[in-house]
C-alpha positions in Angstrom: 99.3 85.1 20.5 97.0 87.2 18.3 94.8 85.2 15.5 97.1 85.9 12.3 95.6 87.0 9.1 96.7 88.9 6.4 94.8 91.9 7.4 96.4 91.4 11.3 99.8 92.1 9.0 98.5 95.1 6.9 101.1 98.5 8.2 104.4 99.5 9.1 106.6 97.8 11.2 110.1 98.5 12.9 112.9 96.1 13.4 114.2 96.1 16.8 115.9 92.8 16.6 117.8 90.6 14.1 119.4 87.5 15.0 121.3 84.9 13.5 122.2 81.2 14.5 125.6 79.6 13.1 125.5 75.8 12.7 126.9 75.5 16.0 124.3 77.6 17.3 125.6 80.1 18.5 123.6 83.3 17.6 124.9 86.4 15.9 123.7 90.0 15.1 124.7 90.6 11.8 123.1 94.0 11.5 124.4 95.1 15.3 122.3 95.6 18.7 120.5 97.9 17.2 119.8 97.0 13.4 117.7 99.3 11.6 114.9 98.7 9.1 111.3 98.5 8.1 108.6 96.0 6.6 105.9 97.1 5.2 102.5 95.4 4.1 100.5 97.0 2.1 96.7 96.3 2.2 97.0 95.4 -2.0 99.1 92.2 -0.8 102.5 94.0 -1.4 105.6 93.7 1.1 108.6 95.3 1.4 111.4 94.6 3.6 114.6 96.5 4.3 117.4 95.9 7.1 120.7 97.6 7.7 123.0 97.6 10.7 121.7 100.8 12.9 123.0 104.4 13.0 123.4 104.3 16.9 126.1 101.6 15.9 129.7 101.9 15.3 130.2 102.0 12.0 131.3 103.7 8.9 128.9 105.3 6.7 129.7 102.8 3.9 129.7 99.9 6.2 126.7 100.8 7.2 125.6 101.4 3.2 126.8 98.0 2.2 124.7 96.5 4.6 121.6 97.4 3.4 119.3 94.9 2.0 115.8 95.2 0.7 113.5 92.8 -1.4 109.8 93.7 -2.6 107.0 92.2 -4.0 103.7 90.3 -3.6 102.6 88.6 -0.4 100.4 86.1 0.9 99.7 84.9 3.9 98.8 81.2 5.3 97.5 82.0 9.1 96.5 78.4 9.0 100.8 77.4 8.7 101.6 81.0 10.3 103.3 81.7 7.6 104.2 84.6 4.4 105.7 83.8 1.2 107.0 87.1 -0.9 107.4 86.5 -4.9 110.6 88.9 -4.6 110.3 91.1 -8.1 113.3 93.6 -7.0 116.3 93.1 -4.4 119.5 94.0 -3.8 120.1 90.1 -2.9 120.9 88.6 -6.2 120.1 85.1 -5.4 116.2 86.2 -4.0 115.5 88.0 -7.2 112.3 85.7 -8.7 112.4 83.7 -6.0 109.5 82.6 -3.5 110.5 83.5 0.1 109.0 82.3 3.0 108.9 83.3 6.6 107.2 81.9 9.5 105.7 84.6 11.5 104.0 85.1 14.9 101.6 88.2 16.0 101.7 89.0 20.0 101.1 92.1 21.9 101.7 94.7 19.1 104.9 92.6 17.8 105.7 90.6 14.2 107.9 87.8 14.6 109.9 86.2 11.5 111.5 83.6 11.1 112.7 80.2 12.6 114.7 80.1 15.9 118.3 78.4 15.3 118.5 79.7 11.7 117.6 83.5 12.1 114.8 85.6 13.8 113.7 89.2 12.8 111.4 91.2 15.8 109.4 93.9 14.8 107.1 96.4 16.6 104.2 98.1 14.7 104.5 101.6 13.9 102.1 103.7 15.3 101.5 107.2 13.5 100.7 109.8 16.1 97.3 111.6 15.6 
């Protein structure tokens, strides 16, 4: 595992897997096998984070609209409790709107990891922009 820090977090990166657990644990993709979505961390200490089931999946446009959800505002980062708490300004979650939300997060080989295994888990691989 990579030594966290905020600027290890600074860029783009690209969901490629969204997981849920029930509280019988059994795990769920709410967003489908392929969900699609972005977070982004800005090197100003802002994030923004969008997921939405993926357009490879079989869905309805509108299905696929309504489930879209995004939440933005400032970060920071403890890479001594590998974790980030956002202070959500704007969302189109109702109940995270002014709240603190925190994520635990791990950094390896070129993938972001949030979230806590049993409840949900969010994979990410950085973008990289092509020269």
């Amino acid at each position: 595992m990579e030594n966290p820090s905020t600027a290890s977090l600074i860029g783009t990166w690209r969901l490629i897997s969204y997981k849920v657990w029930n509280a019988e644990w059994q795990v769920s993709e709410p967003k489908g096998a392929q969900p699609f979505g972005y977070a982004v961390f800005t090197p100003d200490g802002l994030a923004l984070i969008q997921v939405a089931i993926g357009p490879d999946e079989d869905a309805s446009a509108g299905a696929r609209a309504s489930s879209f959800a995004a939440y933005c505002g400032p970060v920071t980062v403890s890479a001594d409790a590998m974790q980030l708490e956002i202070s959500v300004e704007a969302s189109n979650i109702e109940g995270y709107i002014g709240t603190q939300q925190v994520r635990k997060f791990s950094l390896s080989q070129g993938q972001l990891t949030l979230g806590q295994p049993g409840q949900y888990q969010a994979v990410l691989q950085r973008v990289q922009l092509a020269a």
